[in-house]
ROBASE-304709 format. One record per residue (C-alpha): residue number from 0; x, y, z. Coordinates in Angstrom, 2 decimals. Layout:
<sites>
<site k="NUM" u="X" v="Y" w="Z"/>
...
</sites>
This chain:
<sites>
<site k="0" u="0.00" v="0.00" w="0.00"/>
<site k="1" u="1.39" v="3.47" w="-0.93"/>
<site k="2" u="2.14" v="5.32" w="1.68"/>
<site k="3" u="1.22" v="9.43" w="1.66"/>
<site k="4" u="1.96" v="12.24" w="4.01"/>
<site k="5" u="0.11" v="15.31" w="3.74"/>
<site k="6" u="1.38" v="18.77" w="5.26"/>
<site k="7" u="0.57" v="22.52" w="4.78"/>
<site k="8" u="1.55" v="26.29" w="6.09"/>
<site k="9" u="-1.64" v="27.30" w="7.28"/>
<site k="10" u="-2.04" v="24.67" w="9.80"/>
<site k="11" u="-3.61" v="21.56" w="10.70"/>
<site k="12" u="-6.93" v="22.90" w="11.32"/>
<site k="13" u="-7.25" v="25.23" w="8.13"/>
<site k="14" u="-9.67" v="24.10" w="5.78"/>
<site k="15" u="-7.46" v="23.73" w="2.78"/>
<site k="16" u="-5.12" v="21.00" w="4.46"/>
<site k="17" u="-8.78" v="19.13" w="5.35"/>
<site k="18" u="-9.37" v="19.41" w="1.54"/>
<site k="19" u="-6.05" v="17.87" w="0.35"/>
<site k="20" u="-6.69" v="15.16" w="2.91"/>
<site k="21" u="-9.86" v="14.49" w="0.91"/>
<site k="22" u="-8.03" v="14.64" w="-2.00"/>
<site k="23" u="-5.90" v="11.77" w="-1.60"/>
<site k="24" u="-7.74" v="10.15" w="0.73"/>
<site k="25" u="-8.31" v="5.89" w="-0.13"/>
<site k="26" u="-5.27" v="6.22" w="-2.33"/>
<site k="27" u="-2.93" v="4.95" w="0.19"/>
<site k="28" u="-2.25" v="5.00" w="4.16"/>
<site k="29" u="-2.35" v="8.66" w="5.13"/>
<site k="30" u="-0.46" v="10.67" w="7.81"/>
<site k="31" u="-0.81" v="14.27" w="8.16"/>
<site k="32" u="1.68" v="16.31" w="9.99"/>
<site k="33" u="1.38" v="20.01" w="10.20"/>
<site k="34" u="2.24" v="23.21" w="12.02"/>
<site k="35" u="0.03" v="23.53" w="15.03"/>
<site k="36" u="-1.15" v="27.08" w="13.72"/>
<site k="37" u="-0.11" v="29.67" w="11.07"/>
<site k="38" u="3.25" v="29.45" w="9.56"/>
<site k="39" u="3.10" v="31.45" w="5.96"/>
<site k="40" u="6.11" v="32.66" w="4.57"/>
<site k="41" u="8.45" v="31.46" w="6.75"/>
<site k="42" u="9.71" v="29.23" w="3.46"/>
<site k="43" u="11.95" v="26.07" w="4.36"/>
<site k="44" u="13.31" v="27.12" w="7.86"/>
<site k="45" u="13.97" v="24.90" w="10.39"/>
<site k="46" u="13.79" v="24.96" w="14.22"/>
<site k="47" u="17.49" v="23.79" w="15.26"/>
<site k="48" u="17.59" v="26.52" w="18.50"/>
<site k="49" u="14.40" v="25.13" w="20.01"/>
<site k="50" u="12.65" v="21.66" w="21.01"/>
<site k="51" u="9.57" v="20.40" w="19.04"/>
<site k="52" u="6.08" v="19.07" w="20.56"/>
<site k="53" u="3.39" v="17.24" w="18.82"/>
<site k="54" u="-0.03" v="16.08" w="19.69"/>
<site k="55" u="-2.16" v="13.26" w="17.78"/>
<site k="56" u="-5.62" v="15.07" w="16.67"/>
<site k="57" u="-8.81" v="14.45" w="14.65"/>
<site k="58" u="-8.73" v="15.52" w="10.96"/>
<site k="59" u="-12.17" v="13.71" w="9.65"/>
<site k="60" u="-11.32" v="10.67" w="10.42"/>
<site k="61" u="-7.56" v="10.63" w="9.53"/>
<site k="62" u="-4.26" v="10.41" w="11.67"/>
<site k="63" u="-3.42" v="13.19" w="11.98"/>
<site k="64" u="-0.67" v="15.41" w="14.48"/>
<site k="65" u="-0.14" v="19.30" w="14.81"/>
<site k="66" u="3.54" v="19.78" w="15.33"/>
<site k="67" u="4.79" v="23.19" w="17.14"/>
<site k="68" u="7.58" v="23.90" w="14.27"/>
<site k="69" u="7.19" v="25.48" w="11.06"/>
<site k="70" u="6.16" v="23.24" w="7.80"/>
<site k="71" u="9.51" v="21.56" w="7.36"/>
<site k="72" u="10.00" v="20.72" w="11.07"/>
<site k="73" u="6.27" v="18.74" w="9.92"/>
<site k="74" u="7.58" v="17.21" w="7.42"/>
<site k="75" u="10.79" v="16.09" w="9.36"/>
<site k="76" u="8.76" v="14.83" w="12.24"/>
<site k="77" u="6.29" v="12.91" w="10.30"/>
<site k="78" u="9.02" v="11.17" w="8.33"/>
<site k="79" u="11.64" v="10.58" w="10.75"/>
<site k="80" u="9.52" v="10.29" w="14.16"/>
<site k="81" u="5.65" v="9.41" w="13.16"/>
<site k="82" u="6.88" v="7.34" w="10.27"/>
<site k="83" u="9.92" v="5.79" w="11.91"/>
<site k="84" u="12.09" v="7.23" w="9.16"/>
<site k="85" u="9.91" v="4.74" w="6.32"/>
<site k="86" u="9.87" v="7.25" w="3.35"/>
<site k="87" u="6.45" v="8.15" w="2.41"/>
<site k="88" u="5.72" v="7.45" w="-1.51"/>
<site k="89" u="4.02" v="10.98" w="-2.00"/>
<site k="90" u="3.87" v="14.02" w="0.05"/>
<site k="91" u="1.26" v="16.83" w="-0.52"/>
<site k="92" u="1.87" v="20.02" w="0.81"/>
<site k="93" u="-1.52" v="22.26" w="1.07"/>
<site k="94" u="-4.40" v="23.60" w="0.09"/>
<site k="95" u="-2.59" v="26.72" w="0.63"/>
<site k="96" u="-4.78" v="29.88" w="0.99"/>
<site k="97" u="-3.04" v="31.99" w="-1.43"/>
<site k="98" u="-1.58" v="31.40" w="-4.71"/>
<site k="99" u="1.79" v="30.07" w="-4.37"/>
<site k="100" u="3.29" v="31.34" w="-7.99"/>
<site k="101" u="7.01" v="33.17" w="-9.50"/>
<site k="102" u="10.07" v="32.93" w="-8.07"/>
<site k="103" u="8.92" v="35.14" w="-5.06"/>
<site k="104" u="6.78" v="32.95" w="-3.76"/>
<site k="105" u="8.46" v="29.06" w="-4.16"/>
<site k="106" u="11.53" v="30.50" w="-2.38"/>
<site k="107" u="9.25" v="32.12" w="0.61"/>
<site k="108" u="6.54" v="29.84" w="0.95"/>
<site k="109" u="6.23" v="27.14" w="3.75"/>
<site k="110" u="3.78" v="25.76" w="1.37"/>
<site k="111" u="6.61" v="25.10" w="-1.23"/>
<site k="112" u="9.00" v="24.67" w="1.71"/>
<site k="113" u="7.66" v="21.66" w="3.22"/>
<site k="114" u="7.42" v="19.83" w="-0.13"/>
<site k="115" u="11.19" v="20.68" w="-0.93"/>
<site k="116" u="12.08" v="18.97" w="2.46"/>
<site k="117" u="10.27" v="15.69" w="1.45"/>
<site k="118" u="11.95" v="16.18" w="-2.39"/>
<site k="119" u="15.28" v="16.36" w="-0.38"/>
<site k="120" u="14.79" v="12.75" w="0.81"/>
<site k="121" u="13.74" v="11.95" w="-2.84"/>
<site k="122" u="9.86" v="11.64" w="-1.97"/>
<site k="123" u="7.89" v="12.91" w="-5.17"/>
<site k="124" u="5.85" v="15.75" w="-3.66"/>
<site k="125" u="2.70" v="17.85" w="-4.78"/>
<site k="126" u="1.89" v="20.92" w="-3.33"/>
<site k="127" u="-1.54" v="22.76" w="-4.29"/>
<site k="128" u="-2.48" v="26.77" w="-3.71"/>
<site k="129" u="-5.50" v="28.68" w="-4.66"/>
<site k="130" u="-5.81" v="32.37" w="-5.74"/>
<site k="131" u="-6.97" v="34.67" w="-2.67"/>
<site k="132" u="-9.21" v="37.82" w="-4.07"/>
<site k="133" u="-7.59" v="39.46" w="-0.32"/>
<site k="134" u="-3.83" v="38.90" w="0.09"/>
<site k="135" u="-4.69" v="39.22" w="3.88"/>
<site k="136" u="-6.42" v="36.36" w="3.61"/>
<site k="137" u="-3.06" v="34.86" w="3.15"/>
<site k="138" u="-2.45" v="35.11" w="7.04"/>
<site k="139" u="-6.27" v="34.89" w="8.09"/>
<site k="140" u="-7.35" v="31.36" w="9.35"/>
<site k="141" u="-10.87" v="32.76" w="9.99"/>
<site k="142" u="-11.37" v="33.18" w="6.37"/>
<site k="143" u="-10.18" v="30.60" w="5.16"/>
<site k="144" u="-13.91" v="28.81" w="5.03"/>
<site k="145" u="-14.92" v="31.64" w="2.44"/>
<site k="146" u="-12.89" v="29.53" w="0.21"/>
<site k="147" u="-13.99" v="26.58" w="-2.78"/>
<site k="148" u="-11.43" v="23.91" w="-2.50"/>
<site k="149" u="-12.93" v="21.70" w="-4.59"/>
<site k="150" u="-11.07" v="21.83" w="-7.82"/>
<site k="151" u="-7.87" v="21.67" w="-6.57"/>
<site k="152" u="-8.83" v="19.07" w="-4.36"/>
<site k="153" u="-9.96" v="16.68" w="-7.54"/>
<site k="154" u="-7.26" v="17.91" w="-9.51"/>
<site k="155" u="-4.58" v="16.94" w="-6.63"/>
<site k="156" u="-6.42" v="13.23" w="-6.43"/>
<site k="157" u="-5.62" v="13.07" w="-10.40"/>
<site k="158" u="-2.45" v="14.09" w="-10.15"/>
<site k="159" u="-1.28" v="11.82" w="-7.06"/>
<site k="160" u="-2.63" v="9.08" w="-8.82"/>
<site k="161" u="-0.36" v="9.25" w="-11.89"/>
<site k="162" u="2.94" v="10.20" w="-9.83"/>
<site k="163" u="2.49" v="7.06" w="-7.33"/>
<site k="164" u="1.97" v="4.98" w="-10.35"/>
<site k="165" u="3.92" v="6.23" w="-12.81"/>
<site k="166" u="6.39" v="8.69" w="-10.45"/>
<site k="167" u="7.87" v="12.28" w="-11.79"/>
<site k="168" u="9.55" v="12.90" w="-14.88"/>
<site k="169" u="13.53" v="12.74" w="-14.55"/>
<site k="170" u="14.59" v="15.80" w="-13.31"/>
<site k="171" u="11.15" v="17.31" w="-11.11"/>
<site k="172" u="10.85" v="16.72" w="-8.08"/>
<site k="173" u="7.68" v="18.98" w="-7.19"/>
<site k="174" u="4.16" v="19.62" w="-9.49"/>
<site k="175" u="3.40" v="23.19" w="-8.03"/>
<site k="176" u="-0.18" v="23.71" w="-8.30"/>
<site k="177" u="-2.13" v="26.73" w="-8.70"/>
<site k="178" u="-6.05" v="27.27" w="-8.91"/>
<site k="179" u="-7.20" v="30.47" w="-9.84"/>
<site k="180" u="-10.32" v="31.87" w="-7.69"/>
<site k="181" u="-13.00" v="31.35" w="-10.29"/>
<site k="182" u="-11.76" v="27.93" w="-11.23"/>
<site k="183" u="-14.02" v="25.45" w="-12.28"/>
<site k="184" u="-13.50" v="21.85" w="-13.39"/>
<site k="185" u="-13.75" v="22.98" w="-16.89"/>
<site k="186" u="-11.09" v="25.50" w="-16.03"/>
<site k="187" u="-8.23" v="24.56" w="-19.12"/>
<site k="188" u="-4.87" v="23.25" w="-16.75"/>
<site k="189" u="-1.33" v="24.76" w="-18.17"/>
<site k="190" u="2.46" v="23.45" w="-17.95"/>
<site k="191" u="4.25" v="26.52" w="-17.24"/>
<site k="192" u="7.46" v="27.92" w="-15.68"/>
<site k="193" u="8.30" v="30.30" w="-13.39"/>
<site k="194" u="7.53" v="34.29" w="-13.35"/>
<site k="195" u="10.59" v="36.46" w="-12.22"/>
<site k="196" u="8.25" v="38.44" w="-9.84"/>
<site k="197" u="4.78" v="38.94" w="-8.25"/>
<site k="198" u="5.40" v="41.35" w="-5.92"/>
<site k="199" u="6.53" v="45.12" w="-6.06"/>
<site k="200" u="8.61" v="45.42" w="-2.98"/>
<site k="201" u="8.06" v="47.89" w="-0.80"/>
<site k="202" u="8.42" v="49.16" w="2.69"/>
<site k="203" u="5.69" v="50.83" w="5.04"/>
<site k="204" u="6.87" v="53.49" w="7.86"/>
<site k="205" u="4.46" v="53.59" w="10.53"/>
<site k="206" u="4.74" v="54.88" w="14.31"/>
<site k="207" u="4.24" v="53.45" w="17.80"/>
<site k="208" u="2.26" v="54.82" w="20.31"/>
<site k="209" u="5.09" v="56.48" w="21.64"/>
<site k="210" u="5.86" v="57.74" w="18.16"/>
<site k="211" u="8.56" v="55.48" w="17.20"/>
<site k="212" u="9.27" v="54.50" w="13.81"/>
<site k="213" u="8.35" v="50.46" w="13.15"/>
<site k="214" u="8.21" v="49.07" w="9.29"/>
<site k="215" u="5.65" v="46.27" w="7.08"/>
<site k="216" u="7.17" v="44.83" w="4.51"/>
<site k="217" u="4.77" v="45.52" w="1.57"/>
<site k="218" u="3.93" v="45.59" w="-1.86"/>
<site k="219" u="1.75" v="45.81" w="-5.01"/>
<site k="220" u="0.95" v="42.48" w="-7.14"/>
<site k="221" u="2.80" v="41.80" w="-10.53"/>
<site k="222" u="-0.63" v="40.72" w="-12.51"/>
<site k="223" u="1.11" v="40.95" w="-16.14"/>
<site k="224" u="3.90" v="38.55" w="-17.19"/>
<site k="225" u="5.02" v="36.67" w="-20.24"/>
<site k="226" u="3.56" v="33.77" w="-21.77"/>
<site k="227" u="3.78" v="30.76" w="-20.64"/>
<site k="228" u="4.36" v="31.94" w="-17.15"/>
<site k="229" u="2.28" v="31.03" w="-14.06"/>
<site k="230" u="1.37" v="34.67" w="-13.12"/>
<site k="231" u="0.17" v="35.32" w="-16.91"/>
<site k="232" u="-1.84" v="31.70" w="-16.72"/>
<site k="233" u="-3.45" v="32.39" w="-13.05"/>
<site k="234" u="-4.02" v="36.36" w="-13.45"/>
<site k="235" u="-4.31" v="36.96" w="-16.98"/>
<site k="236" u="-5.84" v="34.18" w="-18.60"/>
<site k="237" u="-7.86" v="32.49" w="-15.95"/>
<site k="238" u="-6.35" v="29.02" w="-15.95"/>
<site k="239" u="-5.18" v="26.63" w="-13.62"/>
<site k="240" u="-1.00" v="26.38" w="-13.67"/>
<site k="241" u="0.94" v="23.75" w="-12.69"/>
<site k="242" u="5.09" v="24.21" w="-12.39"/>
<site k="243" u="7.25" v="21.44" w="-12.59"/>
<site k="244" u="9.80" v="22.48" w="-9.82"/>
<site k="245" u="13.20" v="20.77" w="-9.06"/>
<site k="246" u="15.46" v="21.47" w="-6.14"/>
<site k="247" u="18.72" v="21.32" w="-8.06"/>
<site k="248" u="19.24" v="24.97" w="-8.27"/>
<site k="249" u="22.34" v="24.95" w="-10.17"/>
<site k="250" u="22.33" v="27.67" w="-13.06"/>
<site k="251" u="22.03" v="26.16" w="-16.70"/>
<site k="252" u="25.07" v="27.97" w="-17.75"/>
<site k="253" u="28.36" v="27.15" w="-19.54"/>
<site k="254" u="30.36" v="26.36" w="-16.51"/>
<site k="255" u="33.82" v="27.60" w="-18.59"/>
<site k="256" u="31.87" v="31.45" w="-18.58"/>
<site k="257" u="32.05" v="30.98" w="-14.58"/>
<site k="258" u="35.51" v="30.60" w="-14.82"/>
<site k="259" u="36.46" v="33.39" w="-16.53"/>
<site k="260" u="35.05" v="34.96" w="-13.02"/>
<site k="261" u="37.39" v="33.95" w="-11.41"/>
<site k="262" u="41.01" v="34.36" w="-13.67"/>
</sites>
């Protein structure tokens, strides 16, 4: 029987990981380890200054343990604790709130971080995001109900299908998945790559009570990108994008141009 391990960033009471879990549910023996609340952004870190706790919990019916770390401390607990260091065949990492999309995002997001953790091991890993209309719905567990999960829930039960019987292509080692907000399941699915940016970065000065300066890290949305991109296929056009993602980030260049660096 395969085995599957399902994780998230929002936490393992937000109704996106409860989708996933449906998802993949009856393809396999599921665990699902997750952080015990909100943990967005915080991208692959890993608690190495501070102890870990878990508890066992009920998630519809399904084993399931909130663990006190971020999404990779998860992942890392359910594989080497929870699973006694047995490999899972498939990890899914999700239903984020909040698309997950351009380099700005897969190198921030626990979402993406989590599922990097299990590629590390070499477990073929899915991870699954939906469009938010309010980007502070990114960080709001309270909305997260306001949200249709549906879609990328069947889609991610498709998907994990095909990869536990047939695995990845050489070379990926996650399928990043993104489901725009008015997704349906006639909504057209795309192969794309990666858009530079999403985000205009920007900085916020604000005062204290006592009238000293504190700063938010801010910023407006990059909507328009080029084809074949994920932010052109999510914002632009409407459909749902899914990135083949590999954790060998070793530039495709002519190595002998990097040496010429250094003469």
């Amino acid at each position: 029987m395969y085995r599957i391990l399902v994780t998230n960033d929002d936490g393992v009471y937000s109704a996106g990981i409860r989708a996933a879990v449906r998802g993949v549910v009856g393809l396999g023996e599921l665990l699902v380890a997750a952080p015990s609340g909100q943990r967005s952004g915080v991208g692959r870190s890993i608690s190495i200054f501070e102890p870990l706790r878990y508890n066992k919990v009920k998630l519809d019916g399904v084993e399931a343990y909130e663990v006190s770390g971020t999404p990779t401390d998860s992942v890392i607990m359910g594989i080497f604790w929870l699973m006694k260091g047995e490999l899972p065949d498939l990890a899914v990492s999700g239903i984020n709130i909040g698309e997950n999309i351009s380099t700005d995002t897969v190198t921030t997001s626990g979402t993406i971080g989590a599922a990097l953790e299990a590629a590390s091991y070499g477990v073929p890993a899915i991870t699954a995001s939906v469009q938010v209309v309010d980007q502070g719905d990114k960080f709001d567990s309270k909305n997260d109900h306001a949200y249709q999960f549906d879609v990328a829930s069947n889609l991610i039960r498709r998907v994990a299908k095909n990869v536990l019987e047939k695995g990845l292509p050489p070379g990926v080692d996650i399928l990043n998945i993104n489901v725009p907000v008015n997704a349906t399941e006639d909504t057209e699915v795309v192969v794309t790559k990666l858009a530079r940016k999403i985000f205009r970065t920007a900085v916020q000065e604000r005062a204290d009570p006592r009238g000293r300066p504190y700063y938010w890290i801010d910023g407006d949305l990059v909507c328009t990108e080029k084809e074949g991109t994920d932010v052109r296929a999510v914002y632009q056009e409407g459909k749902i994008s899914i990135t083949p993602l590999t954790i060998d980030n070793t530039a495709r260049v002519d190595f002998s141009e990097i040496s010429e660096l250094v003469r």
